[in-house]
MOPAC internal coordinates of N, CA, C and O (Angstrom, degrees):
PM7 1SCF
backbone

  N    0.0000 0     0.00 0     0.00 0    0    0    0
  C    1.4305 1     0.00 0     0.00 0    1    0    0
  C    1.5340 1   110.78 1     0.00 0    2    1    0
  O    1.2310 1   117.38 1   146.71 1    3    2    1
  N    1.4327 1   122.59 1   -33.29 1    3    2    1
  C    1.5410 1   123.42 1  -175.61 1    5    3    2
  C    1.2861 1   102.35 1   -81.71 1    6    5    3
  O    1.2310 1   118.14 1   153.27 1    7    6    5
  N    1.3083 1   121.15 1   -26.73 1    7    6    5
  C    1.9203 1   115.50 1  -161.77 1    9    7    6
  C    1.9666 1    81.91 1   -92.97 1   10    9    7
  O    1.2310 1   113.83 1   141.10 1   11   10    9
  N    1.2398 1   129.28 1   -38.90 1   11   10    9
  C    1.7350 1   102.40 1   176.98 1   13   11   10
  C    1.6298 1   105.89 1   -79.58 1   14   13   11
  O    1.2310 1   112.65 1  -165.45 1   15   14   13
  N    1.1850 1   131.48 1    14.55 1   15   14   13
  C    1.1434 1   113.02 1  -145.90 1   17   15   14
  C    2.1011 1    78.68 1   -99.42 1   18   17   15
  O    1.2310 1   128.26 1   141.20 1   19   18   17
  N    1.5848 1   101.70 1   -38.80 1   19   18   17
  C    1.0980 1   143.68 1  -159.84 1   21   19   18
  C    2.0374 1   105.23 1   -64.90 1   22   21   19
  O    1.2310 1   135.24 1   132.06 1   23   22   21
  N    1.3535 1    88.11 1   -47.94 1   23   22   21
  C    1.2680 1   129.81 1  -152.27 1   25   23   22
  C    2.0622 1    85.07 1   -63.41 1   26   25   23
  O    1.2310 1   127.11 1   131.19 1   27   26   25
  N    1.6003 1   103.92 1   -48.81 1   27   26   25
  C    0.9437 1   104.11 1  -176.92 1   29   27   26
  C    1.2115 1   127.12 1   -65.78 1   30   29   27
  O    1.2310 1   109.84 1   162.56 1   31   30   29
  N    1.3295 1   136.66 1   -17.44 1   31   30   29
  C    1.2009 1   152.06 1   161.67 1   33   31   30
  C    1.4860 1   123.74 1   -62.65 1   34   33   31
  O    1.2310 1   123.53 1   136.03 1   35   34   33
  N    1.1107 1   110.83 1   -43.97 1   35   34   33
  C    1.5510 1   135.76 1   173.72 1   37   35   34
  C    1.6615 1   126.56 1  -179.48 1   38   37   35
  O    1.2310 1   129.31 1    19.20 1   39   38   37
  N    1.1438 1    99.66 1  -160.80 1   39   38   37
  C    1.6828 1   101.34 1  -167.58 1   41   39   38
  C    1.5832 1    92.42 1   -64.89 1   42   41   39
  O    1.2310 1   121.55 1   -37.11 1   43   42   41
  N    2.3432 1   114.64 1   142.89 1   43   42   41
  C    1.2344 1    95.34 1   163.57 1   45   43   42
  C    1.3018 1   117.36 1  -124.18 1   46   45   43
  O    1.2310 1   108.48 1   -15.78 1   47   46   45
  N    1.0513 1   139.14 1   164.22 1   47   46   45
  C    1.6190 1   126.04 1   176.61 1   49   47   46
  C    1.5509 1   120.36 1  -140.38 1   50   49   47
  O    1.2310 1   123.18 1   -39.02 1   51   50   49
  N    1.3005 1   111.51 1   140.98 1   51   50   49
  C    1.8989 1    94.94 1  -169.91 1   53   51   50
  C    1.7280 1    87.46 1   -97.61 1   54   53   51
  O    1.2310 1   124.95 1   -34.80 1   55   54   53
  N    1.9121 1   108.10 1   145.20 1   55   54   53
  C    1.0109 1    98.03 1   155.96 1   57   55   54
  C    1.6425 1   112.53 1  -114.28 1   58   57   55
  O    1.2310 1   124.38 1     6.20 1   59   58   57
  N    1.3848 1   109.21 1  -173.80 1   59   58   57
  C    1.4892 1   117.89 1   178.08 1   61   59   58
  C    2.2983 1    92.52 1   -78.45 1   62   61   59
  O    1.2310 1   133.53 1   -34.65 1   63   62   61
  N    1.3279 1    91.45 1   145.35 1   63   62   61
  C    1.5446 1    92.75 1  -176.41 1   65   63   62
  C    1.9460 1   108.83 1   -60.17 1   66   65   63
  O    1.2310 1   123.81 1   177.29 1   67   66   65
  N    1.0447 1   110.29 1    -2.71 1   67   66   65
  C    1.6006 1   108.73 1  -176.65 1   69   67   66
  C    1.6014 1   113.32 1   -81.77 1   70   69   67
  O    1.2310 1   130.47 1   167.92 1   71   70   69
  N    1.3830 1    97.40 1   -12.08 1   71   70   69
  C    1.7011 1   110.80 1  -161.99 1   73   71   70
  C    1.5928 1   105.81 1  -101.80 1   74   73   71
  O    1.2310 1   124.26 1   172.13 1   75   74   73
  N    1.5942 1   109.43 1    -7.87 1   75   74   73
  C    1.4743 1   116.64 1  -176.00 1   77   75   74
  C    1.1233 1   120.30 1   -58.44 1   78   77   75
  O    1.2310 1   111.11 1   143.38 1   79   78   77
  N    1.7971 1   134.34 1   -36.62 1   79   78   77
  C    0.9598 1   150.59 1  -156.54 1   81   79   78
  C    1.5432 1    98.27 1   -74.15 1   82   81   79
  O    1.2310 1   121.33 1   120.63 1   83   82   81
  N    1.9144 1   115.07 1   -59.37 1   83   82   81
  C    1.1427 1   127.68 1  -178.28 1   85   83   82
  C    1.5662 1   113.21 1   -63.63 1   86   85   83
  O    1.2310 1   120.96 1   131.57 1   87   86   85
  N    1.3658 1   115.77 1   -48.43 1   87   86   85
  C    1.7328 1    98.46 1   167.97 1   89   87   86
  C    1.1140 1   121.12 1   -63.97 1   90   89   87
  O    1.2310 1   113.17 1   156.23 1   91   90   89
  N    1.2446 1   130.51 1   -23.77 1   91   90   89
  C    1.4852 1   135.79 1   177.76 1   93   91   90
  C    1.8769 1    85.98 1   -56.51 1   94   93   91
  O    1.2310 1   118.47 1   117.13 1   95   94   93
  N    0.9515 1   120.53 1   -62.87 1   95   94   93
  C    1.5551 1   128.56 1  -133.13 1   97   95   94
  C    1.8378 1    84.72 1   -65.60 1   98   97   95
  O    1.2310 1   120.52 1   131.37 1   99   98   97
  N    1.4056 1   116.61 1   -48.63 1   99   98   97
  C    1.4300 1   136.62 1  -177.38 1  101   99   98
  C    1.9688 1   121.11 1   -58.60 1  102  101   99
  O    1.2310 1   139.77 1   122.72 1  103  102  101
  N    1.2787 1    79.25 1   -57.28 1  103  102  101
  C    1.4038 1    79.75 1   176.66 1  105  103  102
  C    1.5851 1   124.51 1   -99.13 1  106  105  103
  O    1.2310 1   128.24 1   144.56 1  107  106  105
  N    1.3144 1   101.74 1   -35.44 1  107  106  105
  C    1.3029 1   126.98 1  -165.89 1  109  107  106
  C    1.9540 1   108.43 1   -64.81 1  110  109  107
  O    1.2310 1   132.36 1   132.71 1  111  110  109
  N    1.3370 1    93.73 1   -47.29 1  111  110  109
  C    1.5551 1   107.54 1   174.05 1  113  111  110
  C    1.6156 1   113.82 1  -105.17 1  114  113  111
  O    1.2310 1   120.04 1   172.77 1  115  114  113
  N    1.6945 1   117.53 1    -7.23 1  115  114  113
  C    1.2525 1   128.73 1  -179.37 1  117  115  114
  C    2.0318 1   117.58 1   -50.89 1  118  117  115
  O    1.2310 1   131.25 1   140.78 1  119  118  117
  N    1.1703 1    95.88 1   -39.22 1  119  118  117
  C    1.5071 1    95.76 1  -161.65 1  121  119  118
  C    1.4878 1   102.31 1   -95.53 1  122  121  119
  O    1.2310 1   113.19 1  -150.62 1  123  122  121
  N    2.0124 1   130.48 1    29.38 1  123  122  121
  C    0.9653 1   142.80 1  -167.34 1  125  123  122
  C    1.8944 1    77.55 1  -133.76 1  126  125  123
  O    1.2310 1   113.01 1   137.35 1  127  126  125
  N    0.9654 1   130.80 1   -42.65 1  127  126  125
  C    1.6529 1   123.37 1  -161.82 1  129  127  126
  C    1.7336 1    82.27 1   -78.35 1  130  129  127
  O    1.2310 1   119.72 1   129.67 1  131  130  129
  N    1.3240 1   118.15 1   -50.33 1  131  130  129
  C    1.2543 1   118.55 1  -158.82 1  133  131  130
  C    1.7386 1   106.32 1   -61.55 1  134  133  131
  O    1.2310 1   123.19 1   146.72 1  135  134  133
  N    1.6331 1   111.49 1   -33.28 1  135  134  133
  C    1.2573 1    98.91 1   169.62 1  137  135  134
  C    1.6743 1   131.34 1   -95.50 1  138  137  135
  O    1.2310 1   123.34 1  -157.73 1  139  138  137
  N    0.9381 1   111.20 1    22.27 1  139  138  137
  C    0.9875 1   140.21 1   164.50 1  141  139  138
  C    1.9026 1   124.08 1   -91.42 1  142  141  139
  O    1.2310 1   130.30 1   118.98 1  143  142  141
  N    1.1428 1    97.74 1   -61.02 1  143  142  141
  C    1.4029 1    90.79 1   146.70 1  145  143  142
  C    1.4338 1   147.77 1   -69.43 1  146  145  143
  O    1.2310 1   132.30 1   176.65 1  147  146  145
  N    1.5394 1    93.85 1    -3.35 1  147  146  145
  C    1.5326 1   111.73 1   168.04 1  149  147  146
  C    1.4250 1   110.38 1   -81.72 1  150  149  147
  O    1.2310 1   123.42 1    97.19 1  151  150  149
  N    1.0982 1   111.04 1   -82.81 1  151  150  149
  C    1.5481 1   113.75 1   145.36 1  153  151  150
  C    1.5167 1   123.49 1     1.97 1  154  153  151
  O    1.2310 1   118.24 1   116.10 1  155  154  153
  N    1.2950 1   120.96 1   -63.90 1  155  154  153
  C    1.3147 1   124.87 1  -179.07 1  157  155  154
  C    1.6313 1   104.13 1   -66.36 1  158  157  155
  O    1.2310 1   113.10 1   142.13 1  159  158  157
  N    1.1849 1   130.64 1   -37.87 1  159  158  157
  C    1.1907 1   141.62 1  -149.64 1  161  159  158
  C    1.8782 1   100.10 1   -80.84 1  162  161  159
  O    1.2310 1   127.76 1   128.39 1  163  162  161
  N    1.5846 1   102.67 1   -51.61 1  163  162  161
  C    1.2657 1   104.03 1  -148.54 1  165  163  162
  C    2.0478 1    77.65 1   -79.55 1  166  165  163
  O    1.2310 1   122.33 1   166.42 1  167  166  165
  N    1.4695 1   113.15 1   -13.58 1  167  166  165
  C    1.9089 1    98.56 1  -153.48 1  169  167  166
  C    1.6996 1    76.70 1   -73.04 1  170  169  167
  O    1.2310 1   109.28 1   149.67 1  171  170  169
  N    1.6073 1   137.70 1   -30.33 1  171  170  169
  C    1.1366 1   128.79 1  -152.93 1  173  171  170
  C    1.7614 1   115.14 1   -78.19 1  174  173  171
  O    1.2310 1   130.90 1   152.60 1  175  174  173
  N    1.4259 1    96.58 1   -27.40 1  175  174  173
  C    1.5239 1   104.33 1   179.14 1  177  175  174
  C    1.4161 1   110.68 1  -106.48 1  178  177  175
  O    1.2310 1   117.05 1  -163.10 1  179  178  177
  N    1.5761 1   123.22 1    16.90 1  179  178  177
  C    1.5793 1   121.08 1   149.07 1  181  179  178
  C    1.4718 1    98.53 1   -88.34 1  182  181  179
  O    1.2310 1   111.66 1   141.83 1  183  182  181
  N    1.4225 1   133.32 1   -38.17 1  183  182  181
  C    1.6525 1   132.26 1   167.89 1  185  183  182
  C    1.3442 1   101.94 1   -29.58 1  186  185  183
  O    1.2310 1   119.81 1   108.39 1  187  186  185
  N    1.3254 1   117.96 1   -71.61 1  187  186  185
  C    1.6017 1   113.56 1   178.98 1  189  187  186
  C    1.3567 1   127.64 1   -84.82 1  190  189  187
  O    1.2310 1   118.00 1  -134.67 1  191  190  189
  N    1.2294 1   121.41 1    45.33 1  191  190  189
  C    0.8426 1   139.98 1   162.33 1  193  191  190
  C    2.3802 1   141.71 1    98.45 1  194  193  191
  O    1.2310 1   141.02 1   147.64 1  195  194  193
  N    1.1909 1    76.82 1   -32.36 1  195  194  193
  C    1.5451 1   103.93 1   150.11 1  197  195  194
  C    1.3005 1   111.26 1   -22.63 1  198  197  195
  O    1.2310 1   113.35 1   -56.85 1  199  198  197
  N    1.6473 1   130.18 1   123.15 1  199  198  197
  C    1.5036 1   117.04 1   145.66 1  201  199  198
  C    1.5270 1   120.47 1   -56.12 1  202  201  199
  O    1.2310 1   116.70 1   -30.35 1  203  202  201
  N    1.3103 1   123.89 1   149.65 1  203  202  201
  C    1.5498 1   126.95 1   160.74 1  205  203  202
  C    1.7661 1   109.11 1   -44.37 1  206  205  203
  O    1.2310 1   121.86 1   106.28 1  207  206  205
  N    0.9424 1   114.04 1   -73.72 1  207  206  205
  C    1.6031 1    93.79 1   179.42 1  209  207  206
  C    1.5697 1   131.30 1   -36.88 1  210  209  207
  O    1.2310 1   126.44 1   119.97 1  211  210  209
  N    1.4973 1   105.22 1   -60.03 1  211  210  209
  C    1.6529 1   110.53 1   146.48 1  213  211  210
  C    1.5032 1   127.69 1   -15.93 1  214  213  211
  O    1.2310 1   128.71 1   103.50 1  215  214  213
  N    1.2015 1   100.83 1   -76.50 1  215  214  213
  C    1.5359 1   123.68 1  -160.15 1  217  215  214
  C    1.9783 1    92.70 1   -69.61 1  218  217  215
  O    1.2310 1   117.51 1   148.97 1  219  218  217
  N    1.6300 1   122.34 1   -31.03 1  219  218  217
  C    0.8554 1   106.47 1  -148.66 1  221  219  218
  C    1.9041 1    97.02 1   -95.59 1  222  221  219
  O    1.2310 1   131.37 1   155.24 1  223  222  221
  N    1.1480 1    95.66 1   -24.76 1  223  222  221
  C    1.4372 1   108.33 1   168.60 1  225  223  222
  C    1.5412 1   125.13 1   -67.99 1  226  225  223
  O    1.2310 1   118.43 1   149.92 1  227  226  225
  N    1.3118 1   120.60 1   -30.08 1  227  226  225
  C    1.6337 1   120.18 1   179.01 1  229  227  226
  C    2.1171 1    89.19 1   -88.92 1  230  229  227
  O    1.2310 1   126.43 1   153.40 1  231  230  229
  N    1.1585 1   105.25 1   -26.60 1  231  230  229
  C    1.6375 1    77.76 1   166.40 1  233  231  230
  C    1.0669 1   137.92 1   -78.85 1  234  233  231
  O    1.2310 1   119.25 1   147.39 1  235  234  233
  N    1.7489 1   119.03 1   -32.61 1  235  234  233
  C    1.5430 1   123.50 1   160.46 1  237  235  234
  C    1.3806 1   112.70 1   -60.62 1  238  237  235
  O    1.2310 1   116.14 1   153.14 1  239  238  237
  N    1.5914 1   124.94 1   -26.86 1  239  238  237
  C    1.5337 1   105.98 1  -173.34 1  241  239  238
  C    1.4580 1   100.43 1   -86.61 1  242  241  239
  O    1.2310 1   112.13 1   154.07 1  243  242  241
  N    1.6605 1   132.44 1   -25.93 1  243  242  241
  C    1.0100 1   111.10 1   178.14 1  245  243  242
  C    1.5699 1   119.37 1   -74.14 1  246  245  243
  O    1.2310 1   115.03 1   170.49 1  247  246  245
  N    1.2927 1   127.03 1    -9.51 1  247  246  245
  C    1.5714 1   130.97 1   176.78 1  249  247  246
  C    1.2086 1   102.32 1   -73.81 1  250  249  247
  O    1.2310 1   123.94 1   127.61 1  251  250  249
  N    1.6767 1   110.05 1   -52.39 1  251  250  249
  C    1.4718 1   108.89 1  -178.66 1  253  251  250
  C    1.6629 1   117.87 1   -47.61 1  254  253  251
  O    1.2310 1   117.52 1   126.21 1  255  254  253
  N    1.4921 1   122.33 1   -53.79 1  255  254  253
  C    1.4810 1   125.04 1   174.95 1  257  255  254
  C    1.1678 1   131.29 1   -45.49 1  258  257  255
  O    1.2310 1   126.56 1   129.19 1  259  258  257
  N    1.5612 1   105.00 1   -50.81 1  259  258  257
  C    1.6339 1   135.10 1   164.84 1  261  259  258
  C    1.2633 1   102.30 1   -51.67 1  262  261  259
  O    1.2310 1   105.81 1    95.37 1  263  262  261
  N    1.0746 1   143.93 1   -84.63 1  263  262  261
  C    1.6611 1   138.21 1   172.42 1  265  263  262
  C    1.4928 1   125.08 1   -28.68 1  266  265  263
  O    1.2310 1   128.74 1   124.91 1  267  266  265
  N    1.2192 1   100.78 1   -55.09 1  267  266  265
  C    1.6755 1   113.80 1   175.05 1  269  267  266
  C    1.5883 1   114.16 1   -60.19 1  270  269  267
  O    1.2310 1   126.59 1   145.28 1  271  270  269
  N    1.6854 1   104.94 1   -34.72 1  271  270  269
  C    1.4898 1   106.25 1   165.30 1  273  271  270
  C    1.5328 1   122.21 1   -65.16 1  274  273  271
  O    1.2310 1   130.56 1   100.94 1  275  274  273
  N    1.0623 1    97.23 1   -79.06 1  275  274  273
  C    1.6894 1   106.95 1   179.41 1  277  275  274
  C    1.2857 1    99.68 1   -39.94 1  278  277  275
  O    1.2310 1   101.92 1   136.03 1  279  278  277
  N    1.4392 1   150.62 1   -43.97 1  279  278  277
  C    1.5745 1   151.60 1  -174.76 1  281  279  278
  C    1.5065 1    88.00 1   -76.86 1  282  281  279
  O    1.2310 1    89.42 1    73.84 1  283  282  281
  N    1.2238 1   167.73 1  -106.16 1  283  282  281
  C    1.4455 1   169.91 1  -138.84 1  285  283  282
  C    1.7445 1    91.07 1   -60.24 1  286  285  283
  O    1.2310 1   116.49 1   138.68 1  287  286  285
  N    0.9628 1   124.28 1   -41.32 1  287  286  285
  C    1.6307 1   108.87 1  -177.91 1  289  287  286
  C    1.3448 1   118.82 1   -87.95 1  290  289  287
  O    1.2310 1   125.18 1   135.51 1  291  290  289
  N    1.5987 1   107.66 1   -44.49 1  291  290  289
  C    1.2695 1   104.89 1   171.75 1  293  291  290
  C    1.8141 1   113.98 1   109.04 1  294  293  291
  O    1.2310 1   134.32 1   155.53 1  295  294  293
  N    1.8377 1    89.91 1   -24.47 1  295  294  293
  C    1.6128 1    88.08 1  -168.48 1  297  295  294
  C    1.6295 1    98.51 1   -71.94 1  298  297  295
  O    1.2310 1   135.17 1    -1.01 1  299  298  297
  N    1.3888 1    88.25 1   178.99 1  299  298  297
  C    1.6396 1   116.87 1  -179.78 1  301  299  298
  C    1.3620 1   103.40 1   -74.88 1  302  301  299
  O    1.2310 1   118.13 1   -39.24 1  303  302  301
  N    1.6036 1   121.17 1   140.76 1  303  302  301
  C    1.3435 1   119.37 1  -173.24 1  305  303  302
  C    1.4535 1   123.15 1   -51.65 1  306  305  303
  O    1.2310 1   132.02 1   125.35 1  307  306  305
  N    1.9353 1    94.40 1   -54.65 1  307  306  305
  C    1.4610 1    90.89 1   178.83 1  309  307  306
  C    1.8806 1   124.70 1   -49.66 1  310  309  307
  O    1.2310 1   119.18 1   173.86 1  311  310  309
  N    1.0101 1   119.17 1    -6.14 1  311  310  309
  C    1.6534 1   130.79 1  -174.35 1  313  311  310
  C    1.8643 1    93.77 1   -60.30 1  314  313  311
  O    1.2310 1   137.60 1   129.88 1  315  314  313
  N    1.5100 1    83.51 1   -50.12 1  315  314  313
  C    1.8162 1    96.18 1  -165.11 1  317  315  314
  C    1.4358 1   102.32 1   -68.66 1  318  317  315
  O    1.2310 1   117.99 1   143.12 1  319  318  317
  N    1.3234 1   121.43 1   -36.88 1  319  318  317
  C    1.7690 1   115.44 1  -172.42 1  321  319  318
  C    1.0164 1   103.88 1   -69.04 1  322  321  319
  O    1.2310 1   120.81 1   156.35 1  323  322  321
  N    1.6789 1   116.07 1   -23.65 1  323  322  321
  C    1.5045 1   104.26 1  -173.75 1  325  323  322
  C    1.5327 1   107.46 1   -90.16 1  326  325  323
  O    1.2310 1   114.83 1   147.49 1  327  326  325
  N    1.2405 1   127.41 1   -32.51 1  327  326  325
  C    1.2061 1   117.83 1  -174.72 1  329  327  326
  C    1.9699 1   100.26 1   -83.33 1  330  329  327
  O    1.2310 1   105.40 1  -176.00 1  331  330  329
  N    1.1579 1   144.66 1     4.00 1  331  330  329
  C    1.4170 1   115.27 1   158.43 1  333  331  330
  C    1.7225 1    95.15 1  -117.38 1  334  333  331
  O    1.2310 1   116.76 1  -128.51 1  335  334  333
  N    1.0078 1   123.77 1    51.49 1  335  334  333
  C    1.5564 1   139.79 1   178.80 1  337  335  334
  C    1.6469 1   119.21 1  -120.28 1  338  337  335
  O    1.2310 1   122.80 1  -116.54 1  339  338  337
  N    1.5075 1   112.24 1    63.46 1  339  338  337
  C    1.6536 1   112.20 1   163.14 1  341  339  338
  C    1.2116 1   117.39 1   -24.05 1  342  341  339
  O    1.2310 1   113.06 1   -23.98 1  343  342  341
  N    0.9493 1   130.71 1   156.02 1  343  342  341
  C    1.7260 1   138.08 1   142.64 1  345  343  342
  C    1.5861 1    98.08 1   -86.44 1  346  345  343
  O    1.2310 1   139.27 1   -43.86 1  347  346  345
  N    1.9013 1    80.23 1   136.14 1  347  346  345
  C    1.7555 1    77.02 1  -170.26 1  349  347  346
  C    1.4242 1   135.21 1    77.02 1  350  349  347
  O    1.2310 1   116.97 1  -179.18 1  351  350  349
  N    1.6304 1   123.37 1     0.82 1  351  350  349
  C    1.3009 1   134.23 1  -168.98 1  353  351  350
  C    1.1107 1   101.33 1  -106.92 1  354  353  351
  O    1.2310 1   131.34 1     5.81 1  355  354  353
  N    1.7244 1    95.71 1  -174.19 1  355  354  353
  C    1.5682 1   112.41 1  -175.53 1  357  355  354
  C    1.7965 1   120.85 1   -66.60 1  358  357  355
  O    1.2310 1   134.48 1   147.26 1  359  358  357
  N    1.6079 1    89.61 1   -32.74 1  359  358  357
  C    1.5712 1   101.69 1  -179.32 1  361  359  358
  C    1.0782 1   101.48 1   -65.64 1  362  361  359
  O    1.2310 1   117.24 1   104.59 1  363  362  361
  N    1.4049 1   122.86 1   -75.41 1  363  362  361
  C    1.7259 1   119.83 1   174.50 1  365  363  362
  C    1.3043 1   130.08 1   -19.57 1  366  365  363
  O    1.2310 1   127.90 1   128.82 1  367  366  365
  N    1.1136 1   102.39 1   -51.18 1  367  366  365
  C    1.9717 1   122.27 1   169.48 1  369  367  366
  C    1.5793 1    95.30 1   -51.34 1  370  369  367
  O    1.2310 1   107.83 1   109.75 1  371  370  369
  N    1.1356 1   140.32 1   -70.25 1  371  370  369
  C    1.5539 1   155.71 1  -167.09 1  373  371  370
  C    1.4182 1   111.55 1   -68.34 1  374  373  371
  O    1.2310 1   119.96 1   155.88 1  375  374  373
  N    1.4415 1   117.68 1   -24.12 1  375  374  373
  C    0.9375 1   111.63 1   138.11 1  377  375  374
  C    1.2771 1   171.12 1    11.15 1  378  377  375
  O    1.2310 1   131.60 1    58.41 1  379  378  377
  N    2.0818 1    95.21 1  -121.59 1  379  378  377
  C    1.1581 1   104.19 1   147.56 1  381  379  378
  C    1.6020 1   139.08 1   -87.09 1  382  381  379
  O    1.2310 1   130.93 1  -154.81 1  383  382  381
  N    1.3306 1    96.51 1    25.19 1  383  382  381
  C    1.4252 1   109.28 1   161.23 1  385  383  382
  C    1.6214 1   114.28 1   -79.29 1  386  385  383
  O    1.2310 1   122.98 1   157.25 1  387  386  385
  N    1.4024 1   111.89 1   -22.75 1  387  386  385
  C    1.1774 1   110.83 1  -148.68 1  389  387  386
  C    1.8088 1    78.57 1   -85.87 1  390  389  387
  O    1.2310 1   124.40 1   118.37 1  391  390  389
  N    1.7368 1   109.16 1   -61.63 1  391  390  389
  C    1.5039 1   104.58 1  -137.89 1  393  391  390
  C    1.6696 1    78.48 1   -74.04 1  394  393  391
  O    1.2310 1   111.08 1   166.48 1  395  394  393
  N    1.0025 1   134.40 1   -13.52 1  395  394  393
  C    1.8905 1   117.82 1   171.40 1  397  395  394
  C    1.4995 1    92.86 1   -56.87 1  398  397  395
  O    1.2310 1   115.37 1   124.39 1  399  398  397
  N    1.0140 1   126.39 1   -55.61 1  399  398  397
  C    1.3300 1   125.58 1  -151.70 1  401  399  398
  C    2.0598 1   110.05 1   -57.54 1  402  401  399
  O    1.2310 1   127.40 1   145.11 1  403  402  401
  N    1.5336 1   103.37 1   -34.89 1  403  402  401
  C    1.3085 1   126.42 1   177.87 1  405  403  402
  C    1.6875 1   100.67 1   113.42 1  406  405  403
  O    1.2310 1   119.62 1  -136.34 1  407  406  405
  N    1.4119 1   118.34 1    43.66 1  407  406  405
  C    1.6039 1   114.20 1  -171.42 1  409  407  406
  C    1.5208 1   110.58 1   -59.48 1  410  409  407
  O    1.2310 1   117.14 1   138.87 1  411  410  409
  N    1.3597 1   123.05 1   -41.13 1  411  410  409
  C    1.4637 1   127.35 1  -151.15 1  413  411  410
  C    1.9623 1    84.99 1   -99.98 1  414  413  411
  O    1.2310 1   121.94 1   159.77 1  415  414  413
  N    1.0960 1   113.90 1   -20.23 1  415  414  413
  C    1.7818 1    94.17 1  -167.10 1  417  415  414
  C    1.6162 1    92.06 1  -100.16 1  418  417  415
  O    1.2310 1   109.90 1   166.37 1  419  418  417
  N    1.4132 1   136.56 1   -13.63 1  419  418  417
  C    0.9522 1   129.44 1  -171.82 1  421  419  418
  C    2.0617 1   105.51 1   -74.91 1  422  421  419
  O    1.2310 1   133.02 1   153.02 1  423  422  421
  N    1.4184 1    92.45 1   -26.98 1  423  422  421
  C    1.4241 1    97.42 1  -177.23 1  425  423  422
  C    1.6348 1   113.60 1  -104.66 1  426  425  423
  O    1.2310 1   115.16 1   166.51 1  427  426  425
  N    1.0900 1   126.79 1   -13.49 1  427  426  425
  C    1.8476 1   112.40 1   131.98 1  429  427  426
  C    1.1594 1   142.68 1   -70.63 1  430  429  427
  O    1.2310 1   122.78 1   164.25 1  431  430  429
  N    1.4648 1   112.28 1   -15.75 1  431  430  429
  C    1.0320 1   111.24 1   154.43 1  433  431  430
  C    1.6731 1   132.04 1   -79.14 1  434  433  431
  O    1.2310 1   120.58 1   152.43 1  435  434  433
  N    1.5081 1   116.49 1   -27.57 1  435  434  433
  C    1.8219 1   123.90 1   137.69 1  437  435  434
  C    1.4846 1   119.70 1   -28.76 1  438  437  435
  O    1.2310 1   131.78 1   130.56 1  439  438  437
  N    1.3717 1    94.86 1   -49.44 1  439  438  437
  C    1.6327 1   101.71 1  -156.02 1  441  439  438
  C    1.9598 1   101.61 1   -78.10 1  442  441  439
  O    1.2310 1   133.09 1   143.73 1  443  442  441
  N    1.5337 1    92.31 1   -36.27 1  443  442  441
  C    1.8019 1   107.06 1  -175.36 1  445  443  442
  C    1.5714 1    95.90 1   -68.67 1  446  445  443
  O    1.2310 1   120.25 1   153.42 1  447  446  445
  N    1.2061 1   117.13 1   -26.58 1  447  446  445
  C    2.0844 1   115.33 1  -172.83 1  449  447  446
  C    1.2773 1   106.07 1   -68.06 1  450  449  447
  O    1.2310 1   124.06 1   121.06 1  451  450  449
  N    1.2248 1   109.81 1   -58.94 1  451  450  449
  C    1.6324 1   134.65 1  -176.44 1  453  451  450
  C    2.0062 1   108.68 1   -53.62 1  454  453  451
  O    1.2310 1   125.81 1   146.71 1  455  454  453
  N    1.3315 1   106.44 1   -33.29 1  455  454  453
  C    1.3133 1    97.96 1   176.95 1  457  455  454
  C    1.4466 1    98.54 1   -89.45 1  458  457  455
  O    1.2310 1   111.89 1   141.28 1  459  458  457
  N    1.2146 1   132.89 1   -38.72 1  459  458  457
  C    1.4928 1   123.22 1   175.30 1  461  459  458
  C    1.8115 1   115.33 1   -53.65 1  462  461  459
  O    1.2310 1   126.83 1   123.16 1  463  462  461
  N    1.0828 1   104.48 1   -56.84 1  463  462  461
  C    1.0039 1   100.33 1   175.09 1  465  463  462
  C    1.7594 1   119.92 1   -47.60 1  466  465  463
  O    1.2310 1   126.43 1   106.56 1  467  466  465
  N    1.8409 1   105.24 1   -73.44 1  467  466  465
  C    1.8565 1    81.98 1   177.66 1  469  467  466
  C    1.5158 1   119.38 1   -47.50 1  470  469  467
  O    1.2310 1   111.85 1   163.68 1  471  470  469
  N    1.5446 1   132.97 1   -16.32 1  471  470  469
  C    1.2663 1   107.14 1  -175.91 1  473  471  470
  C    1.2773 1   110.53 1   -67.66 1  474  473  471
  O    1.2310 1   119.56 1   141.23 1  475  474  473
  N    1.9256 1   118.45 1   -38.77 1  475  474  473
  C    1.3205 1    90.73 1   179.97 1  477  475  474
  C    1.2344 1   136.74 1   -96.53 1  478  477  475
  O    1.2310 1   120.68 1  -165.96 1  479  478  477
  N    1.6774 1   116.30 1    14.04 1  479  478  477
  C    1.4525 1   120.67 1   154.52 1  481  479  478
  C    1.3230 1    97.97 1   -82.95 1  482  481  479
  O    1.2310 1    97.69 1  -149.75 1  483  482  481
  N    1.5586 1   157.38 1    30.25 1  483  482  481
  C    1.2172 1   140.37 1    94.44 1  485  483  482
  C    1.0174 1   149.02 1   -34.97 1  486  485  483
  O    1.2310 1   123.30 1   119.11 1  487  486  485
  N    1.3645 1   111.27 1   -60.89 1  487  486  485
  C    1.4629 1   118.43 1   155.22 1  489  487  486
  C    1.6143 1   135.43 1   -36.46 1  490  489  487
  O    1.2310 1   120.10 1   180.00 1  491  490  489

């Protein structure tokens, strides 16, 4: 009755109780990274020039598309970086700015805090 109840709201899934910590960390604190990277996104394209409303709107519609894709397709993300990823392009450029920057370890290591943490407001 709770997983349709659930179900109706959005996607539902039971996990095993060992996995709580990590969906917590994912979902639970997820849509705070996500605005945050929204945030980051739209402050980067008022830098170049963009109004905030502008800038803040081509970033929610592009999350929105991007999500709705990969969820309607199913593929694995990297499929998608690679297919709007020139050699030599702008994406590429943006890129390796990012993983220089530490993009992908900065956000396991979020994700690794967040499970430490609920374990020990578990305890």
């Amino acid at each position: 009755m709770v997983r349709a109840f659930f179900a109706e709201l959005g996607r539902a899934i039971v996990l095993d109780e060992r996995y709580q910590d990590a969906a917590t960390a994912l979902s639970g604190s997820g849509p705070a990274y996500v605005a945050l990277f929204v945030d980051a996104l739209t402050r980067a394209g008022v830098r170049q020039g963009l109004t905030r409303e502008t800038a803040q709107m081509l970033v929610v519609q592009t999350l929105v598309g991007t999500a709705e894709l990969i969820e309607a397709t199913g593929q694995h993300p990297e499929q998608l970086v690679d297919a709007v990823t020139s050699p030599g392009g702008t994406t590429s450029a943006a890129l390796a700015a990012l993983e220089a920057s530490g993009f992908r370890a900065a956000v396991a290591e979020a994700v690794a805090a967040a499970v430490q943490r609920a374990k020990e407001l578990g305890s």
